[in-house]
C-alpha positions in Angstrom: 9.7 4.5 1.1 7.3 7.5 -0.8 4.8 4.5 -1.5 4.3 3.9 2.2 1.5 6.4 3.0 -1.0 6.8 5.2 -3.4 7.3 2.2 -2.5 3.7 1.0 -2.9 1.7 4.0 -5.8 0.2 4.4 -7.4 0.8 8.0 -10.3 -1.9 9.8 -11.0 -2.4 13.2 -7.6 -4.1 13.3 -5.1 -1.5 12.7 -7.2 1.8 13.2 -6.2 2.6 16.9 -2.5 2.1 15.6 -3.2 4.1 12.1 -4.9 6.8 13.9 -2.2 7.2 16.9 0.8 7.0 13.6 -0.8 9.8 12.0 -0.9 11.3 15.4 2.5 10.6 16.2 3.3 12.5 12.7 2.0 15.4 13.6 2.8 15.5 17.6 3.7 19.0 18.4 4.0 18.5 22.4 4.7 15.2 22.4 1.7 13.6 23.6 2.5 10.6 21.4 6.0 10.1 22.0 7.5 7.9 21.7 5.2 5.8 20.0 5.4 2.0 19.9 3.8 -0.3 17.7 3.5 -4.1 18.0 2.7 -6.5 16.1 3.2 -10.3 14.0 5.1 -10.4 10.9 3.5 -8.7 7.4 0.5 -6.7 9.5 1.5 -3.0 8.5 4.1 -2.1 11.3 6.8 -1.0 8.6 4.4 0.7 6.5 3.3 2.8 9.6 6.7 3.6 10.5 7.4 5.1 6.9 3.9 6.9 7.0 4.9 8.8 9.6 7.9 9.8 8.0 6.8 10.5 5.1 4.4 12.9 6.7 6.7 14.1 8.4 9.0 15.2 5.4 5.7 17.1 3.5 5.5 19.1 6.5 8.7 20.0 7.0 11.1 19.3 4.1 14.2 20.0 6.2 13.3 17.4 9.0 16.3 15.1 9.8 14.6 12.6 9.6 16.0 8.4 9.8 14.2 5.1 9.4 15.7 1.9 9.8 15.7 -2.0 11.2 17.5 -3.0 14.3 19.8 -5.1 12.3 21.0 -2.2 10.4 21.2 -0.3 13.6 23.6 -3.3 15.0 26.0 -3.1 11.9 26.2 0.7 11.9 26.8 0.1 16.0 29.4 -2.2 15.1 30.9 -0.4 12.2 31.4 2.8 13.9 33.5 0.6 16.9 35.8 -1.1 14.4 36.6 2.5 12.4 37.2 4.3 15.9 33.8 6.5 14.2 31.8 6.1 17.4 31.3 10.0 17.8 30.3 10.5 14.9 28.0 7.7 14.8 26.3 9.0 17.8 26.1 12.7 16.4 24.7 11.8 13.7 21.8 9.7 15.6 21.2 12.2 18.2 20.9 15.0 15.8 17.5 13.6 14.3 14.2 15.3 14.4 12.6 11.7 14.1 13.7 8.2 14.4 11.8 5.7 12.8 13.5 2.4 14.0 11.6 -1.1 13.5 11.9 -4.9 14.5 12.8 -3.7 18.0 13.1 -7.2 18.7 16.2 -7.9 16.9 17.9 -6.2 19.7 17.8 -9.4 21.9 21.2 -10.6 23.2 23.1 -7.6 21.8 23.9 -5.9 25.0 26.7 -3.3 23.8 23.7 -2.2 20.9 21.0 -2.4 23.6 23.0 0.3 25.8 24.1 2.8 23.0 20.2 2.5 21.5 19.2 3.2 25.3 21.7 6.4 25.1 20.2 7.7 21.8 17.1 7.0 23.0 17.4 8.9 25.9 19.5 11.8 24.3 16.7 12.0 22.0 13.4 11.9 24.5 15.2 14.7 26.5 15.8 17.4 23.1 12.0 16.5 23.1 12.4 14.7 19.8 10.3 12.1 18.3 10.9 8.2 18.4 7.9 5.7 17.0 9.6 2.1 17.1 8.1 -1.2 16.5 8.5 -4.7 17.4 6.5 -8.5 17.1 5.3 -8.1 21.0 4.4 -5.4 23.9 7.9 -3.8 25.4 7.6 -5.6 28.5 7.6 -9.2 26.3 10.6 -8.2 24.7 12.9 -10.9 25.6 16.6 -10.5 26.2 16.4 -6.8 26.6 17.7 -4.7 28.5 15.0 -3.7 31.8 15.9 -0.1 31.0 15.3 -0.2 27.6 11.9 -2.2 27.7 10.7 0.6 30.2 11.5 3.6 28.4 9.7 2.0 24.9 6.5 1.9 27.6 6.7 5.6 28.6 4.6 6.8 25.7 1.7 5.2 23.3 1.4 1.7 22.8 -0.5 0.6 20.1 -1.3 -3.0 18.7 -2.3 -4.7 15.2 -4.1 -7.5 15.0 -4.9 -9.9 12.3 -7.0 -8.1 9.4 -11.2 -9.3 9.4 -12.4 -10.8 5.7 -13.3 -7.0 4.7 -10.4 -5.5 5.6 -8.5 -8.0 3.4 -10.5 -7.7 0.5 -10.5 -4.1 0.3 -7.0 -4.9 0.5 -6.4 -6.7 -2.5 -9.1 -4.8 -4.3 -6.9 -1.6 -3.8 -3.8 -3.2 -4.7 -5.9 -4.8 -7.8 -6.7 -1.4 -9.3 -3.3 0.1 -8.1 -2.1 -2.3 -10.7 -4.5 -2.2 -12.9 -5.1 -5.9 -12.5 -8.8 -7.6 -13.7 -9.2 -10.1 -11.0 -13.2 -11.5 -10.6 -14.4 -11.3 -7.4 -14.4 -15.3 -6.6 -10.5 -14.9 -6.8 -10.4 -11.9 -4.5 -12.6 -13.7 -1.9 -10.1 -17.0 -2.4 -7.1 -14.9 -1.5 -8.6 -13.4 1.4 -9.2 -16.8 2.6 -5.8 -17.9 1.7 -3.7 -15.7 3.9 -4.0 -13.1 6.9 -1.3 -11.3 6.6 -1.1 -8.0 4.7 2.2 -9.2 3.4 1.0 -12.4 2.0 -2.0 -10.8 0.2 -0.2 -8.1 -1.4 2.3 -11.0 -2.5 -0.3 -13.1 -3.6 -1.3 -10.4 -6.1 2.2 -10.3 -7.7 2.3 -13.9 -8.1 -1.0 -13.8 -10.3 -0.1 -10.5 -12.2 3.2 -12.3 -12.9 2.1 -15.8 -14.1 -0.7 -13.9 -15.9 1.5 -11.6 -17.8 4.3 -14.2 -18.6 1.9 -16.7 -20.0 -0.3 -14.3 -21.6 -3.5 -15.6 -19.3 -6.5 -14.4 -17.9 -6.4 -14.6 -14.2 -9.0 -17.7 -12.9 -9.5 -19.5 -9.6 -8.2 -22.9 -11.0 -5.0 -21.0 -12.2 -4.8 -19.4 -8.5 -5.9 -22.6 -6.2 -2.7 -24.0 -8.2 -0.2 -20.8 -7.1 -1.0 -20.1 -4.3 -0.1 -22.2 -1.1 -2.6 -23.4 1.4 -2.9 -21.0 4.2 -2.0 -23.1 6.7 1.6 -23.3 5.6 4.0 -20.9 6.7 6.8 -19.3 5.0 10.1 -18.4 6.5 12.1 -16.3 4.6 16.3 -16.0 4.0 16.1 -12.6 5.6 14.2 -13.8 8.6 16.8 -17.1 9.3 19.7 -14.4 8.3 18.4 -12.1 11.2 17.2 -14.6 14.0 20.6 -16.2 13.5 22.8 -13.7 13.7 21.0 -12.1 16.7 21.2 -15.3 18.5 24.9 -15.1 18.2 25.2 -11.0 18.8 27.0 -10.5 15.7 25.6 -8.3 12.5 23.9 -9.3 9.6 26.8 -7.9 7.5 29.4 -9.6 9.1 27.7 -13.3 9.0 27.4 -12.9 5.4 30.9 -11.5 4.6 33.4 -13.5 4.2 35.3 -13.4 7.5 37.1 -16.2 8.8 36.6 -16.2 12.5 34.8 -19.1 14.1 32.7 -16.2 15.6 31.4 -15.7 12.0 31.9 -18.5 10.1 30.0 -20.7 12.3 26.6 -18.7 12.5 27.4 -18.6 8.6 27.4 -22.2 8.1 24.3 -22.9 11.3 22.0 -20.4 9.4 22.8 -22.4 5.3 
């Protein structure tokens, strides 16, 4: 994602050791920061991190092979591969990389098959001195479900945690994203909507709720029109993705395939558990 840089994230005292060691990752020439593993709850940076480092990455070297993506897309590309007899070519393309950004390590859990051929890559990759900065919800040796193997190579190199952002962090936060936007928001809103949430993802979405009311109904943007959008911060939201991808790695099966239309009680019911 080109808008995931390291000059947009925000740093505080909660994500600076994992900022600093990202953009250290990005430009490890003797691989003091590899791989690098970052940690952390839902909507605190990781994914913005990963593609930071990437993106860095690219400006240095244009020609980088470079490849960023989420365990469940790993798992359907694992799984694809097997069904189109493409497995060689599915690992040549993997352990060709110069970089491999791969996030929500986590999603790994119960998917032994994936779990051994990400183990290979990894390990094919580490060896040709390549670069790996993955991410996950908890330390490597939390991980549950995984692979022993697996959880102790991900621990070979940095480890690096985010925590949950302080008041300032999240109103310079939603001050940048304000004037990215070129949103007027008054000052007792912004210190509302840091209250509100504490999660980056949260705030940011906050922001696009107002801007969107605001502009639809041709309005000025005022805490009694945001007390009324926005939810109370002790409510949590789950998303469709996140039941799509917790049920479907409960049952070892892709995203993909419990959302296709596939007729096999091995699909069908995850399908029907996770509506």
């Amino acid at each position: 994602n080109p808008l995931m840089t390291f000059d947009r994230f925000v740093c505080g005292d909660s994500n600076q050791f994992a900022s600093s060691s990202a953009q250290k990752a990005a430009d490890d020439e003797d691989g003091q920061y590899n791989p690098l593993y970052i940690y952390a709850n839902s909507g605190l940076g990781k994914t913005h991190l990963l593609n930071a480092v990437g993106n860095h990455r690219l400006r240095k070297d244009s020609e980088a092979r470079i490849r960023y993506l989420s365990a469940d897309t790993f798992t359907s590309d694992f799984t694809y591969a097997i069904k189109n007899d493409r497995l060689g070519e599915f690992r040549e393309e993997y352990c060709s990389l110069d970089l491999l950004l791969f996030d929500d390590a986590q999603l790994l859990a119960y998917r032994e098959k994936t779990q051994e051929e990400f183990l290979s890559i990894f390990n094919s990759l580490y060896s040709a001195k390549k670069h790996l900065v993955v991410t996950a919800d908890r330390p490597p040796n939390l991980l549950k479900n995984i692979n022993p193997l697996l959880k102790s190579r991900l621990g070979w190199g940095i480890l690096a945690e985010v925590l949950l952002p302080d008041q300032d962090t999240k109103i310079r936060i939603l001050k940048r994203r304000a004037q990215e936007d070129n949103i007027p928001i008054p000052e007792d809103v912004i210190f509302f909507l840091a209250n509100a949430n504490n999660d980056v993802k949260s705030l940011v979405q906050n922001i696009i709720r107002l801007e969107s009311y605001a502009s639809l109904n041709n309005t000025g943007i005022s805490i009694s029109m945001v007390k009324s959008l926005v939810r109370d911060k002790g409510k949590n939201e789950t998303s469709i993705e996140d039941i799509k991808s917790t049920t479907a790695a409960y049952f070892n099966i892709s995203v993909r395939d419990m959302t296709s239309k596939k007729k096999k009680r091995m699909y069908s019911y995850p399908r029907q558990l996770g509506m």
